[in-house]
PyMOL Python script that loads the backbone (N, CA, C, O; Angstrom):
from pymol import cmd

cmd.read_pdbstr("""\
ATOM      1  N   UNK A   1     -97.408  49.003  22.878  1.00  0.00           N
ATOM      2  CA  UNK A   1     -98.178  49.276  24.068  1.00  0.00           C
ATOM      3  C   UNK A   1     -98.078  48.074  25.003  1.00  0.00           C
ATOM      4  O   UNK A   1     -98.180  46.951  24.509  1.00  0.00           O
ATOM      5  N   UNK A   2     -97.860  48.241  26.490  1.00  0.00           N
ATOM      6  CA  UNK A   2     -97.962  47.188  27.347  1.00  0.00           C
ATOM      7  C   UNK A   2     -98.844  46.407  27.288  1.00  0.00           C
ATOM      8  O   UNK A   2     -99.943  46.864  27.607  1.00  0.00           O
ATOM      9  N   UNK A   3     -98.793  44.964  26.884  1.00  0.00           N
ATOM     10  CA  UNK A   3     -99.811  44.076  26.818  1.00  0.00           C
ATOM     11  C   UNK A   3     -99.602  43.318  25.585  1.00  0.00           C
ATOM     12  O   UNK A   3     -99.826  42.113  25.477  1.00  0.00           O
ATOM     13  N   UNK A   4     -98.913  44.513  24.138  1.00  0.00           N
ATOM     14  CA  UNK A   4     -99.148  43.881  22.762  1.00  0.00           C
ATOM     15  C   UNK A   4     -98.379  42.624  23.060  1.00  0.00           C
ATOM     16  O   UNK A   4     -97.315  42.676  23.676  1.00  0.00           O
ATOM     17  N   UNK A   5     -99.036  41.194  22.521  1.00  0.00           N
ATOM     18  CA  UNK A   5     -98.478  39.911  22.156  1.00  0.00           C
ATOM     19  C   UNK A   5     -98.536  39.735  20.607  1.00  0.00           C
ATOM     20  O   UNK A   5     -99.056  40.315  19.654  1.00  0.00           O
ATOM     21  N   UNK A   6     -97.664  38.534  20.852  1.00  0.00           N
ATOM     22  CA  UNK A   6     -97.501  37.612  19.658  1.00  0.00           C
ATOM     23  C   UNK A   6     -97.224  36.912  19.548  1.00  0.00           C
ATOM     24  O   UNK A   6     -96.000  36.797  19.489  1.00  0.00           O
ATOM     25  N   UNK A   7     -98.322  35.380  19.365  1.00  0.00           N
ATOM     26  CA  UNK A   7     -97.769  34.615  19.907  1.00  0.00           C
ATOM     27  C   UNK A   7     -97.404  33.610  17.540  1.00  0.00           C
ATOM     28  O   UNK A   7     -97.967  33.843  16.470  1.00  0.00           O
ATOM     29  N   UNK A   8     -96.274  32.652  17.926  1.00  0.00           N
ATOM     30  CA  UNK A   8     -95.539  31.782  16.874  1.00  0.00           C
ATOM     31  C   UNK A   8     -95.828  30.733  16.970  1.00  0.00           C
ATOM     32  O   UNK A   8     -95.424  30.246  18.026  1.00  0.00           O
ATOM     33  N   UNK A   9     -96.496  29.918  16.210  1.00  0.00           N
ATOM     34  CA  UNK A   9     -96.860  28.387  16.304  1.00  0.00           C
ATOM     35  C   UNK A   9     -95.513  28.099  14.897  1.00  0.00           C
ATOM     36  O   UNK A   9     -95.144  28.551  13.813  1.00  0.00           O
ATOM     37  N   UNK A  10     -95.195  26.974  15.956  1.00  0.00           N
ATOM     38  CA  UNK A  10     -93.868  26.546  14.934  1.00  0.00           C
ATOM     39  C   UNK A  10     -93.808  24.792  14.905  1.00  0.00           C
ATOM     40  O   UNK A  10     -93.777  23.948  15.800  1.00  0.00           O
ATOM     41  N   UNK A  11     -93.810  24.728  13.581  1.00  0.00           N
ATOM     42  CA  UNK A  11     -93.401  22.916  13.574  1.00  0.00           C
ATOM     43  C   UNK A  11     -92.347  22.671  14.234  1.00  0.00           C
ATOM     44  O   UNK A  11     -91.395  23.448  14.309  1.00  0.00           O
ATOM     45  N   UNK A  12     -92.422  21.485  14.816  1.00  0.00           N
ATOM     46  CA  UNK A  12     -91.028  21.175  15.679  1.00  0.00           C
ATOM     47  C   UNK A  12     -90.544  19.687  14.748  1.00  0.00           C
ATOM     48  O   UNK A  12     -89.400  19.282  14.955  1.00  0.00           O
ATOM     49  N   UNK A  13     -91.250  19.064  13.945  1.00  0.00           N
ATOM     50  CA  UNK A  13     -91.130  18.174  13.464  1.00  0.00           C
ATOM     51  C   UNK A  13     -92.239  17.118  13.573  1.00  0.00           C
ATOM     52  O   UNK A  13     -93.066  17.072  12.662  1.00  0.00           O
ATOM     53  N   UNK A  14     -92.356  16.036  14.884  1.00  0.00           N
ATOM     54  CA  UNK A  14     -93.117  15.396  14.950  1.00  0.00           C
ATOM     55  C   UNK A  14     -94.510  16.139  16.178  1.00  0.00           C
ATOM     56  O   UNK A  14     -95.407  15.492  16.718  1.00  0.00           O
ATOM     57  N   UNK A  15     -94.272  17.445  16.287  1.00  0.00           N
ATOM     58  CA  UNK A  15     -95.164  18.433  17.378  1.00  0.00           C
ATOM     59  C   UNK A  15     -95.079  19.735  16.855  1.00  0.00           C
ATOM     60  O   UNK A  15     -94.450  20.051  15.845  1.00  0.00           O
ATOM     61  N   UNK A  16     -95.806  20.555  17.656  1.00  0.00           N
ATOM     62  CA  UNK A  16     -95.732  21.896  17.580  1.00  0.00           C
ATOM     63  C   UNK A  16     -95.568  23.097  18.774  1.00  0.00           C
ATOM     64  O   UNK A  16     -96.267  23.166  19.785  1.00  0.00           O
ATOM     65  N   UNK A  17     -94.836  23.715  18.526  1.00  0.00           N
ATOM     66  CA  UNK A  17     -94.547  24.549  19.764  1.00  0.00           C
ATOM     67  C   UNK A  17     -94.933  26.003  19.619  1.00  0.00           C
ATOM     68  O   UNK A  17     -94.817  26.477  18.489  1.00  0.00           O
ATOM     69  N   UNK A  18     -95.381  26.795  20.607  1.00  0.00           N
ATOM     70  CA  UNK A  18     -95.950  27.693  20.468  1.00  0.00           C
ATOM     71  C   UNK A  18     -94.595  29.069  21.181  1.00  0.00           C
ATOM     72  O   UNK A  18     -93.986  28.991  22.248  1.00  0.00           O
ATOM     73  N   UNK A  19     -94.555  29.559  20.720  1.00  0.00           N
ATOM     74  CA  UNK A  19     -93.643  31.182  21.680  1.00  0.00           C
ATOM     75  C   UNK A  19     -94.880  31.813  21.989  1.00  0.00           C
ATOM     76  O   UNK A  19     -96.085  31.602  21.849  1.00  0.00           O
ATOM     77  N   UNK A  20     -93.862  32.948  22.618  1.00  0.00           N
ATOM     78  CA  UNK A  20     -95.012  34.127  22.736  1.00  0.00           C
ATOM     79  C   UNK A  20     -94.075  35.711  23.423  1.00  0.00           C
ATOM     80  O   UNK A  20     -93.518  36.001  24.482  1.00  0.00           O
ATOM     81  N   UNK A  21     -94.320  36.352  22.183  1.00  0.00           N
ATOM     82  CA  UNK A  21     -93.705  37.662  22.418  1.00  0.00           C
ATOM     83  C   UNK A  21     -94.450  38.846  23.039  1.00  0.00           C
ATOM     84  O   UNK A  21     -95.478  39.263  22.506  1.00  0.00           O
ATOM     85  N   UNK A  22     -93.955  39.400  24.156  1.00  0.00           N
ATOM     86  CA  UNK A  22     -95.164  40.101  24.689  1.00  0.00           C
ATOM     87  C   UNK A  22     -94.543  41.715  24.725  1.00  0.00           C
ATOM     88  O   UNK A  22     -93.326  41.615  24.570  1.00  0.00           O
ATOM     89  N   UNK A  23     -94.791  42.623  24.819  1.00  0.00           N
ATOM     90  CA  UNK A  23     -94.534  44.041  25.134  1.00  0.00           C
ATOM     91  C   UNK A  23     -94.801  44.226  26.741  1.00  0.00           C
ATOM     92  O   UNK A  23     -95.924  44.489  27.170  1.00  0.00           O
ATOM     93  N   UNK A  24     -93.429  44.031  27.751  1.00  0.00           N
ATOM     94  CA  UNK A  24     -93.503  43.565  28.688  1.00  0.00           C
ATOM     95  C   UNK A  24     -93.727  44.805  29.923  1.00  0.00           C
ATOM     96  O   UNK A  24     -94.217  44.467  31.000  1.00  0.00           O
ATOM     97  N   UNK A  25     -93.318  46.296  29.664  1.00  0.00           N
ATOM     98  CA  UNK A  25     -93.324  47.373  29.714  1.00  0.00           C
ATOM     99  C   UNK A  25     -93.981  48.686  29.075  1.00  0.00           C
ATOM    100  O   UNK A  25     -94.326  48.587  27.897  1.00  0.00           O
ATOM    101  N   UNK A  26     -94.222  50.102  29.833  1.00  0.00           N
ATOM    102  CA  UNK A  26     -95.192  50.580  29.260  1.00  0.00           C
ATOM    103  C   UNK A  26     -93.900  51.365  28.026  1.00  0.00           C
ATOM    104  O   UNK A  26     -92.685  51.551  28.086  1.00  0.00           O
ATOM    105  N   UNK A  27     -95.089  51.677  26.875  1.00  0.00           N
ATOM    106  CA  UNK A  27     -94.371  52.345  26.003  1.00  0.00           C
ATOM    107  C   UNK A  27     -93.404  51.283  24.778  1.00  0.00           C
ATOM    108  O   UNK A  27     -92.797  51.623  23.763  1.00  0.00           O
ATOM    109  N   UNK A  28     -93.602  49.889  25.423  1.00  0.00           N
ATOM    110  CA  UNK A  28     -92.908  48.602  24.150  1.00  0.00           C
ATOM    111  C   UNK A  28     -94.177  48.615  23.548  1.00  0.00           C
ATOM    112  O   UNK A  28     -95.275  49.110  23.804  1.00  0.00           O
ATOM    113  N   UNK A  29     -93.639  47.854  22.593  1.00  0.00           N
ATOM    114  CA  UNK A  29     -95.042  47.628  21.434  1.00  0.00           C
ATOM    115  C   UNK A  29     -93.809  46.209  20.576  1.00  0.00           C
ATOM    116  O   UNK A  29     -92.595  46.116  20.757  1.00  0.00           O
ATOM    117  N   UNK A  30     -94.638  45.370  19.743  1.00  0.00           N
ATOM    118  CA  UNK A  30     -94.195  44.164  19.304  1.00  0.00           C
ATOM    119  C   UNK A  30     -93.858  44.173  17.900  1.00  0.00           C
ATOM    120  O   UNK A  30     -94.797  44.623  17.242  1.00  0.00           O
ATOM    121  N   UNK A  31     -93.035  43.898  17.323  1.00  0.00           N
ATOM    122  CA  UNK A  31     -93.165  44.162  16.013  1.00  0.00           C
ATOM    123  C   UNK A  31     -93.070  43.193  14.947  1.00  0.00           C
ATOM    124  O   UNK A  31     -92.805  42.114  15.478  1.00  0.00           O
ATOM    125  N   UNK A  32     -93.157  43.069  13.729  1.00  0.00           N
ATOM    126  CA  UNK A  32     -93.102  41.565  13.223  1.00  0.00           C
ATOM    127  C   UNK A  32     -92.651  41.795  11.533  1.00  0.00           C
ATOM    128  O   UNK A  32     -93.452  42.403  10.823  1.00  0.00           O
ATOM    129  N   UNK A  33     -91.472  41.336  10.987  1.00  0.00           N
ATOM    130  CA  UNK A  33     -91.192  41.199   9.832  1.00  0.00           C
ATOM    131  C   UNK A  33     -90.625  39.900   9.541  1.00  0.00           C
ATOM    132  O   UNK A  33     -90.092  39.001  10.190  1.00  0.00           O
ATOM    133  N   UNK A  34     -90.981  40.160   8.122  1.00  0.00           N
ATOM    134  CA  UNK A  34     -90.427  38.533   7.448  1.00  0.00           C
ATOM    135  C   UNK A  34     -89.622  39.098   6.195  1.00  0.00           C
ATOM    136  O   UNK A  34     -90.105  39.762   5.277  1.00  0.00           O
ATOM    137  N   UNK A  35     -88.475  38.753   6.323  1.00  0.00           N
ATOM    138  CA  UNK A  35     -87.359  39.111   5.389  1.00  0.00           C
ATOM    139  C   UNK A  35     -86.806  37.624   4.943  1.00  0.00           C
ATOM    140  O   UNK A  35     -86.768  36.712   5.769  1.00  0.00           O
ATOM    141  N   UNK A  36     -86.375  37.443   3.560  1.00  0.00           N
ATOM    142  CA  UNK A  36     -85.428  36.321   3.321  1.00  0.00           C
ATOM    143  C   UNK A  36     -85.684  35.392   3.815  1.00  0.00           C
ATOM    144  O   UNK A  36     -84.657  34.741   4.001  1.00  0.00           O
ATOM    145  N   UNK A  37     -86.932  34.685   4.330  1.00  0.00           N
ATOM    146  CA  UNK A  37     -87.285  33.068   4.784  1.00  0.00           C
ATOM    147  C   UNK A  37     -87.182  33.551   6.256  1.00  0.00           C
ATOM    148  O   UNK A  37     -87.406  32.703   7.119  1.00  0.00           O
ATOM    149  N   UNK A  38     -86.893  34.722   6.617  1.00  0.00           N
ATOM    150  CA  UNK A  38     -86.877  34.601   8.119  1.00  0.00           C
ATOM    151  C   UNK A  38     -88.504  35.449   8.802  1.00  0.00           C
ATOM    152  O   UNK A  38     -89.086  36.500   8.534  1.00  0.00           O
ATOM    153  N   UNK A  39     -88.707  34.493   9.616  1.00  0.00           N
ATOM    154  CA  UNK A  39     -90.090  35.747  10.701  1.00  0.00           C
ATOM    155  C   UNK A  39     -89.066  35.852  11.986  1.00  0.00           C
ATOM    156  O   UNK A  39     -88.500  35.025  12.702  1.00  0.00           O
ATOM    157  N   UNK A  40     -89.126  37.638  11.896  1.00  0.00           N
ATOM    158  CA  UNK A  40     -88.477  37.988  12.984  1.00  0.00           C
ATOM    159  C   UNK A  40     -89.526  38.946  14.259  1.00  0.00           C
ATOM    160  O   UNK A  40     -89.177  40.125  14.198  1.00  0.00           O
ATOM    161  N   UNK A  41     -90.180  38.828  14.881  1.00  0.00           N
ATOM    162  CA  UNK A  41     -90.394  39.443  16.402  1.00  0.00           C
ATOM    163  C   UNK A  41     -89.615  39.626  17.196  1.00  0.00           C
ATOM    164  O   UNK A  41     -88.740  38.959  17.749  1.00  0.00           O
ATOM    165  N   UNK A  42     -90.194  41.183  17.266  1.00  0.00           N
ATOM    166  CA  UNK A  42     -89.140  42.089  18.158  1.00  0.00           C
ATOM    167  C   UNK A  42     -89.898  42.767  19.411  1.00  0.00           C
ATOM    168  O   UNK A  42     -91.120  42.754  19.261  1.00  0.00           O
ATOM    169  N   UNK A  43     -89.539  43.244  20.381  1.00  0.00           N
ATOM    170  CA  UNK A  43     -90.234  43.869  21.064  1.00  0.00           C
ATOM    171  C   UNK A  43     -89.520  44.976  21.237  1.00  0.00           C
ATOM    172  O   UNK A  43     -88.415  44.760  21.734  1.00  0.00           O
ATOM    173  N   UNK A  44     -89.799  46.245  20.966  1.00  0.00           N
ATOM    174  CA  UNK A  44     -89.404  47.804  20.499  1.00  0.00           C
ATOM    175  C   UNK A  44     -89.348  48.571  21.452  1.00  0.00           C
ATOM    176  O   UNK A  44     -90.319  48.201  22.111  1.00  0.00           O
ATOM    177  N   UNK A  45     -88.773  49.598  22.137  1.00  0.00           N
ATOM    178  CA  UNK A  45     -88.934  50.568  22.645  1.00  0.00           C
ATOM    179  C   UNK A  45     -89.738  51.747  21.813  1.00  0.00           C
ATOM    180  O   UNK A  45     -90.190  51.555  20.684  1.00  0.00           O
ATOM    181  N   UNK A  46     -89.863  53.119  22.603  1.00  0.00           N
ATOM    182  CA  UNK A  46     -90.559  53.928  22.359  1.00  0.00           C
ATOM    183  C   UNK A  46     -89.690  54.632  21.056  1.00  0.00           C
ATOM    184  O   UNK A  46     -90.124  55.162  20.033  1.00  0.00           O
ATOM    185  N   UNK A  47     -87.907  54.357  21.647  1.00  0.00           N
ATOM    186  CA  UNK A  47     -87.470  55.293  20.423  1.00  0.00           C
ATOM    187  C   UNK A  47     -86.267  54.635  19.440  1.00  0.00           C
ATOM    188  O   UNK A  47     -85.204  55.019  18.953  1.00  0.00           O
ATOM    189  N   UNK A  48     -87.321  53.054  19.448  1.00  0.00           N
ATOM    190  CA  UNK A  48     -86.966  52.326  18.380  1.00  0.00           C
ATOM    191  C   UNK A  48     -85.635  50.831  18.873  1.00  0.00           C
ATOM    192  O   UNK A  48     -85.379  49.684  18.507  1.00  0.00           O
ATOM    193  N   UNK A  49     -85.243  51.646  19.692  1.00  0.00           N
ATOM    194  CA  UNK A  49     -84.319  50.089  20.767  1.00  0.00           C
ATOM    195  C   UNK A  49     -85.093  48.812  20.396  1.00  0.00           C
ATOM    196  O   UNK A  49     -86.300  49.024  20.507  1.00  0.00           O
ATOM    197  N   UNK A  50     -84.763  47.332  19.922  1.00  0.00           N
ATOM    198  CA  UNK A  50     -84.865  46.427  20.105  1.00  0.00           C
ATOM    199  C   UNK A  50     -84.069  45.948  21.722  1.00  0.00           C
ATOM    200  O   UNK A  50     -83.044  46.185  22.360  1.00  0.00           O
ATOM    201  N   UNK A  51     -85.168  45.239  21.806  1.00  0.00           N
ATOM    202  CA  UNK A  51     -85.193  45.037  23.340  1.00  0.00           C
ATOM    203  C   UNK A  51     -84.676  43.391  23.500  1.00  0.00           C
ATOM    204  O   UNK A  51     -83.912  43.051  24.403  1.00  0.00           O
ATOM    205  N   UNK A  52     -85.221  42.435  22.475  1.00  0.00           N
ATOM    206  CA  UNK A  52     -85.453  41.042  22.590  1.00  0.00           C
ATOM    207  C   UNK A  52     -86.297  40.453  20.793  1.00  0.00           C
ATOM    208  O   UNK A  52     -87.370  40.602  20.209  1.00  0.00           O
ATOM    209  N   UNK A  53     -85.526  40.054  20.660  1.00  0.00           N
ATOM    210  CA  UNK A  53     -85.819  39.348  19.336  1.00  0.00           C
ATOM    211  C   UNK A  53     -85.869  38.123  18.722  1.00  0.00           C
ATOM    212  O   UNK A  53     -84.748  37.778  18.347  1.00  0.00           O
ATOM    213  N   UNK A  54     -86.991  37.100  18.403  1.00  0.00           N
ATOM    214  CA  UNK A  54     -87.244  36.045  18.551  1.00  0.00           C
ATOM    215  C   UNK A  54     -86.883  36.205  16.351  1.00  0.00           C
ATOM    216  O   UNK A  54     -86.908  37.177  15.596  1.00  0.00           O
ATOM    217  N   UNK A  55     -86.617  34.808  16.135  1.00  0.00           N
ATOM    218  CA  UNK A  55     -86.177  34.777  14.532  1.00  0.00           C
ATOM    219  C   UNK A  55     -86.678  32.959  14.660  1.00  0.00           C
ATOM    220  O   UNK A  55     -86.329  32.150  15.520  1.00  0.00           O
ATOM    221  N   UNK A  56     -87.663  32.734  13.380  1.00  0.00           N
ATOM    222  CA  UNK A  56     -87.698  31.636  13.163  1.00  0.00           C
ATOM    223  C   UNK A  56     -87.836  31.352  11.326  1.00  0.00           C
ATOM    224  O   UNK A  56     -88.169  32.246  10.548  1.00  0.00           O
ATOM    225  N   UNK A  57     -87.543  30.107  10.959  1.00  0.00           N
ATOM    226  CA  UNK A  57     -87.371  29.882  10.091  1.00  0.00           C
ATOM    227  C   UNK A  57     -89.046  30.036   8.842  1.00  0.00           C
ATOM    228  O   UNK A  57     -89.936  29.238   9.137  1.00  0.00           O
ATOM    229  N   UNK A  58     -89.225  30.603   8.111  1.00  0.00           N
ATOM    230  CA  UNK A  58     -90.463  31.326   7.525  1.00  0.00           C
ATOM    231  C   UNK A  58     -91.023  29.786   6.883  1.00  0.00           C
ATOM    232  O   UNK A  58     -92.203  29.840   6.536  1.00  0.00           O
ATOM    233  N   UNK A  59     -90.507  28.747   6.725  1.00  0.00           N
ATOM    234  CA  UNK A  59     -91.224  27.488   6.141  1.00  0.00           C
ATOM    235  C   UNK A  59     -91.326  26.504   7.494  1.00  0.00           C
ATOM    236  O   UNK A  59     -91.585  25.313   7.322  1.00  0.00           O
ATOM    237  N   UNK A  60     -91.189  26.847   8.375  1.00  0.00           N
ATOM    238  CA  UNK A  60     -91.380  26.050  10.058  1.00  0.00           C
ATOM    239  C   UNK A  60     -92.685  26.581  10.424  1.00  0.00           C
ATOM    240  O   UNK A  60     -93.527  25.694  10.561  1.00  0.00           O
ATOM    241  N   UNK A  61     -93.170  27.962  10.657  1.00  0.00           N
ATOM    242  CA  UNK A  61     -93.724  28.617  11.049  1.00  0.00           C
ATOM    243  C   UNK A  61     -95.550  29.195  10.677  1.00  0.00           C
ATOM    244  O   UNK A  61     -96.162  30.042  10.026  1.00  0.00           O
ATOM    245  N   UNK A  62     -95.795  27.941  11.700  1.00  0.00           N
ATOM    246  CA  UNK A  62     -97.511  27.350  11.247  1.00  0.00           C
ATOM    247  C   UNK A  62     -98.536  28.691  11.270  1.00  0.00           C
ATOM    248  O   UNK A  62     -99.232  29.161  10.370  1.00  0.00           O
ATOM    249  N   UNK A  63     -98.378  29.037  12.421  1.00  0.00           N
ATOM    250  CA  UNK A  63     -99.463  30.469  12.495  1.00  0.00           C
ATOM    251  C   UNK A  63     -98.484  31.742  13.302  1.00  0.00           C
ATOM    252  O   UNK A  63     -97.577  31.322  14.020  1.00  0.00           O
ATOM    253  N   UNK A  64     -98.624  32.949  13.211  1.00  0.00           N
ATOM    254  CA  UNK A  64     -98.548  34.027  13.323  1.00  0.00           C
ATOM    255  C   UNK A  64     -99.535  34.411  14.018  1.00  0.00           C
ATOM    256  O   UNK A  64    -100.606  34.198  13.448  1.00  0.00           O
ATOM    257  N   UNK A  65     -99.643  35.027  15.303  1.00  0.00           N
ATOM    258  CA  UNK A  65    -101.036  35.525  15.192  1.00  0.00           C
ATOM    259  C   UNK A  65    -100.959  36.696  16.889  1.00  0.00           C
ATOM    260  O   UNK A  65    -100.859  36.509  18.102  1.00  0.00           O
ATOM    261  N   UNK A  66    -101.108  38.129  15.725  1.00  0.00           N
ATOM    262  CA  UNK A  66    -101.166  39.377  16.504  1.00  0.00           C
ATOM    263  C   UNK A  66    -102.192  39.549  17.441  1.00  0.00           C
ATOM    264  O   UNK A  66    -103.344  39.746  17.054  1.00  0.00           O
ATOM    265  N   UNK A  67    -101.860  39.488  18.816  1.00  0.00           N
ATOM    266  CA  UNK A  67    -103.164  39.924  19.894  1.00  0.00           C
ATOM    267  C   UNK A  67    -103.058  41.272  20.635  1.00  0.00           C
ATOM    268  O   UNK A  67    -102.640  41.165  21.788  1.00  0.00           O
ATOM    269  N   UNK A  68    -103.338  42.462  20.233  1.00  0.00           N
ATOM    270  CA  UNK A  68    -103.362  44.111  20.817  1.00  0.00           C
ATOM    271  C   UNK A  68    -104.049  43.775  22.042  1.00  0.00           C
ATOM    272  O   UNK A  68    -104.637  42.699  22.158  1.00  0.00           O
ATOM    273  N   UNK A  69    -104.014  44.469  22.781  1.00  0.00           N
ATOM    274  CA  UNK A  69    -103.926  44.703  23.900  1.00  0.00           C
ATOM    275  C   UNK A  69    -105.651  45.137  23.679  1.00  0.00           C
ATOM    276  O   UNK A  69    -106.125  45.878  22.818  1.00  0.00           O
ATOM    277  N   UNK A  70    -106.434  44.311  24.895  1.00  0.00           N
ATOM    278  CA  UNK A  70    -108.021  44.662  24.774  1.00  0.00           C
ATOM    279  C   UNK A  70    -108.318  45.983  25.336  1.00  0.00           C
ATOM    280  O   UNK A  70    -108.190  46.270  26.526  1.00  0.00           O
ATOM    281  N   UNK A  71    -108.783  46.883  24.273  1.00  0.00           N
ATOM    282  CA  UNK A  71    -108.945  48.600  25.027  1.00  0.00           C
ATOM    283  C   UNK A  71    -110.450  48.499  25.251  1.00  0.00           C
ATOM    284  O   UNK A  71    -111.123  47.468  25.264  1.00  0.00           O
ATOM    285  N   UNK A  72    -110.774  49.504  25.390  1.00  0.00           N
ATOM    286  CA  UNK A  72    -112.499  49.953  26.127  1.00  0.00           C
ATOM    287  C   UNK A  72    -113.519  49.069  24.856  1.00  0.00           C
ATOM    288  O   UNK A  72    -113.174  48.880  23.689  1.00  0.00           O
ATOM    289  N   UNK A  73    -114.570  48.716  25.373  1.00  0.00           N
ATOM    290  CA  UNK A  73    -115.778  48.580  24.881  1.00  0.00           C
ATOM    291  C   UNK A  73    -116.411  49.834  23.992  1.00  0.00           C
ATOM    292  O   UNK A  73    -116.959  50.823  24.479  1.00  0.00           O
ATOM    293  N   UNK A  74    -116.205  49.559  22.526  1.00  0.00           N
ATOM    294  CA  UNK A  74    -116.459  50.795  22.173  1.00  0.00           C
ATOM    295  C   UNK A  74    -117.854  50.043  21.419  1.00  0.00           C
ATOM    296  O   UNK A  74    -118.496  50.677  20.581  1.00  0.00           O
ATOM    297  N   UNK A  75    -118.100  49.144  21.671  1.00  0.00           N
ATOM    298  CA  UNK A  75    -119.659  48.776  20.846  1.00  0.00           C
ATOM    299  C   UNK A  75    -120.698  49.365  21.152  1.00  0.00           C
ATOM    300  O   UNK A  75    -121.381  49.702  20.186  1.00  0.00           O
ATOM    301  N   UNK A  76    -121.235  49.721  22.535  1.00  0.00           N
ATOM    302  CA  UNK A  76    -121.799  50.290  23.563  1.00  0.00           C
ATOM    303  C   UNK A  76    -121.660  52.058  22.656  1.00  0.00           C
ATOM    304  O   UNK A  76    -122.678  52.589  22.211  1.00  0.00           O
ATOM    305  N   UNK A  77    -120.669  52.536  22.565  1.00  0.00           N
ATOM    306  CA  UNK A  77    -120.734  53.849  22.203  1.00  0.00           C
ATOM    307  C   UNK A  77    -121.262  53.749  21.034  1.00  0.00           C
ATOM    308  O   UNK A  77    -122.310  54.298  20.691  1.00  0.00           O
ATOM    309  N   UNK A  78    -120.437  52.910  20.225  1.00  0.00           N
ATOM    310  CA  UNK A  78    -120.769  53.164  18.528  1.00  0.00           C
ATOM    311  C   UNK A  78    -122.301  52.616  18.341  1.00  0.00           C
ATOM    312  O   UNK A  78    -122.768  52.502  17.208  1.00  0.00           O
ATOM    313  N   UNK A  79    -123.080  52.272  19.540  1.00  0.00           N
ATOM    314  CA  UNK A  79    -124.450  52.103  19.051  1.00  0.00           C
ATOM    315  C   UNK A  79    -125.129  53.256  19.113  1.00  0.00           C
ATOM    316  O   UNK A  79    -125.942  53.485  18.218  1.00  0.00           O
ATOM    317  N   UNK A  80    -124.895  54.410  20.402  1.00  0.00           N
ATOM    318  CA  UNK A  80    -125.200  55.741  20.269  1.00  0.00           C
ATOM    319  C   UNK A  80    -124.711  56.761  19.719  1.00  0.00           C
ATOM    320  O   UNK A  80    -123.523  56.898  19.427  1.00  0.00           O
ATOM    321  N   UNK A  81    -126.075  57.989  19.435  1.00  0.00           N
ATOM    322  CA  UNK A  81    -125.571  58.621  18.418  1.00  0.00           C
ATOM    323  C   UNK A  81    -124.550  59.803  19.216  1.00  0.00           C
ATOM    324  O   UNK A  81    -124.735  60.030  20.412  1.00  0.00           O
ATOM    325  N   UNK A  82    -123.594  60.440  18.530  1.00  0.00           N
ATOM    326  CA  UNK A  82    -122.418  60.916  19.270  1.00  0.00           C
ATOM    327  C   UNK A  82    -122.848  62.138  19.772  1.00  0.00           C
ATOM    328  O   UNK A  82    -122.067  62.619  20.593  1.00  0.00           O
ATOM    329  N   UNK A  83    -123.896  62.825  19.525  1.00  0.00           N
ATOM    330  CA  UNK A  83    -125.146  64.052  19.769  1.00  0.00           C
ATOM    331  C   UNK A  83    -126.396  63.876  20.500  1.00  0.00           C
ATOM    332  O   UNK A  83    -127.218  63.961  19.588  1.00  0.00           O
ATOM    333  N   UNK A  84    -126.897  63.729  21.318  1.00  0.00           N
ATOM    334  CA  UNK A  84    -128.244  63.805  21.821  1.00  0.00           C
ATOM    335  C   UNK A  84    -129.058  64.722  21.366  1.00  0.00           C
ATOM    336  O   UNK A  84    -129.393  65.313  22.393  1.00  0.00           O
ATOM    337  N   UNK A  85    -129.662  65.286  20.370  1.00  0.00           N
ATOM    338  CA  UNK A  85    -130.494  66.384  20.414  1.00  0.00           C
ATOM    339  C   UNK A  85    -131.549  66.367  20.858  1.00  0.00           C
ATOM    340  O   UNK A  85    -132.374  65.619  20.332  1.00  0.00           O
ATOM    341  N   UNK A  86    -131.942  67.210  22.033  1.00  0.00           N
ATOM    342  CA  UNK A  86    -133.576  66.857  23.191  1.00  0.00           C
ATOM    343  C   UNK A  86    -134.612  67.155  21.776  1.00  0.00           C
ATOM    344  O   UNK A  86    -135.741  66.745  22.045  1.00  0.00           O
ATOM    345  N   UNK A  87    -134.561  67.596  20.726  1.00  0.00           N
ATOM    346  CA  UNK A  87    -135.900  67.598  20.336  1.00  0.00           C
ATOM    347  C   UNK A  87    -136.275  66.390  19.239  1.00  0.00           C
ATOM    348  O   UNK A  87    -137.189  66.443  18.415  1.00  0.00           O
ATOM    349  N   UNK A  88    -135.408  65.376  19.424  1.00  0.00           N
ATOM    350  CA  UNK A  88    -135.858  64.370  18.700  1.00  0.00           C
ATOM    351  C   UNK A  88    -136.739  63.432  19.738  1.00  0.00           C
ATOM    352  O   UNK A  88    -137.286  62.407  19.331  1.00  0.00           O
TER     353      UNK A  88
END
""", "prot")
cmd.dss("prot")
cmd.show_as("cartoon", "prot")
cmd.util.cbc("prot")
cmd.orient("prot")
């Protein structure tokens, strides 16, 4: 979905550097596997196209960390009940 990120905190040695993979278009979405020492992020099309693919080494690679795209305020709903019945 347009918006999904991901951003890679990676040792650089004596620092740390951050990426950031985003789903840049509607209908991409981000994807993330770790195969064989590798973390690979991808950013996907709808009917599976890799678009752009970031690969870093799986013992470099400090944090991972998936951010979806912020949808509606659903706290507000899930405090009311999904029925009004007038005779309560």
């Amino acid at each position: 979905m347009k918006g999904d990120r991901v951003e890679i905190v990676v040792d650089a040695g004596d620092t740390t550097r951050t990426y950031e993979v985003v789903a840049s278009r509607a209908g991409r979405r981000v994807e993330t596997a770790v195969r064989r020492g590798v973390v690979e992020v991808s950013e996907v099309t709808r009917s599976g196209s890799v678009v752009r693919t970031a690969r870093f080494m799986s013992t470099r690679v400090l944090a991972l960390v998936e951010q979806p795209v912020p949808g509606e305020d659903t706290s507000e709903r899930a405090a009311r009940p999904l029925r009004e019945d007038p005779e309560t």
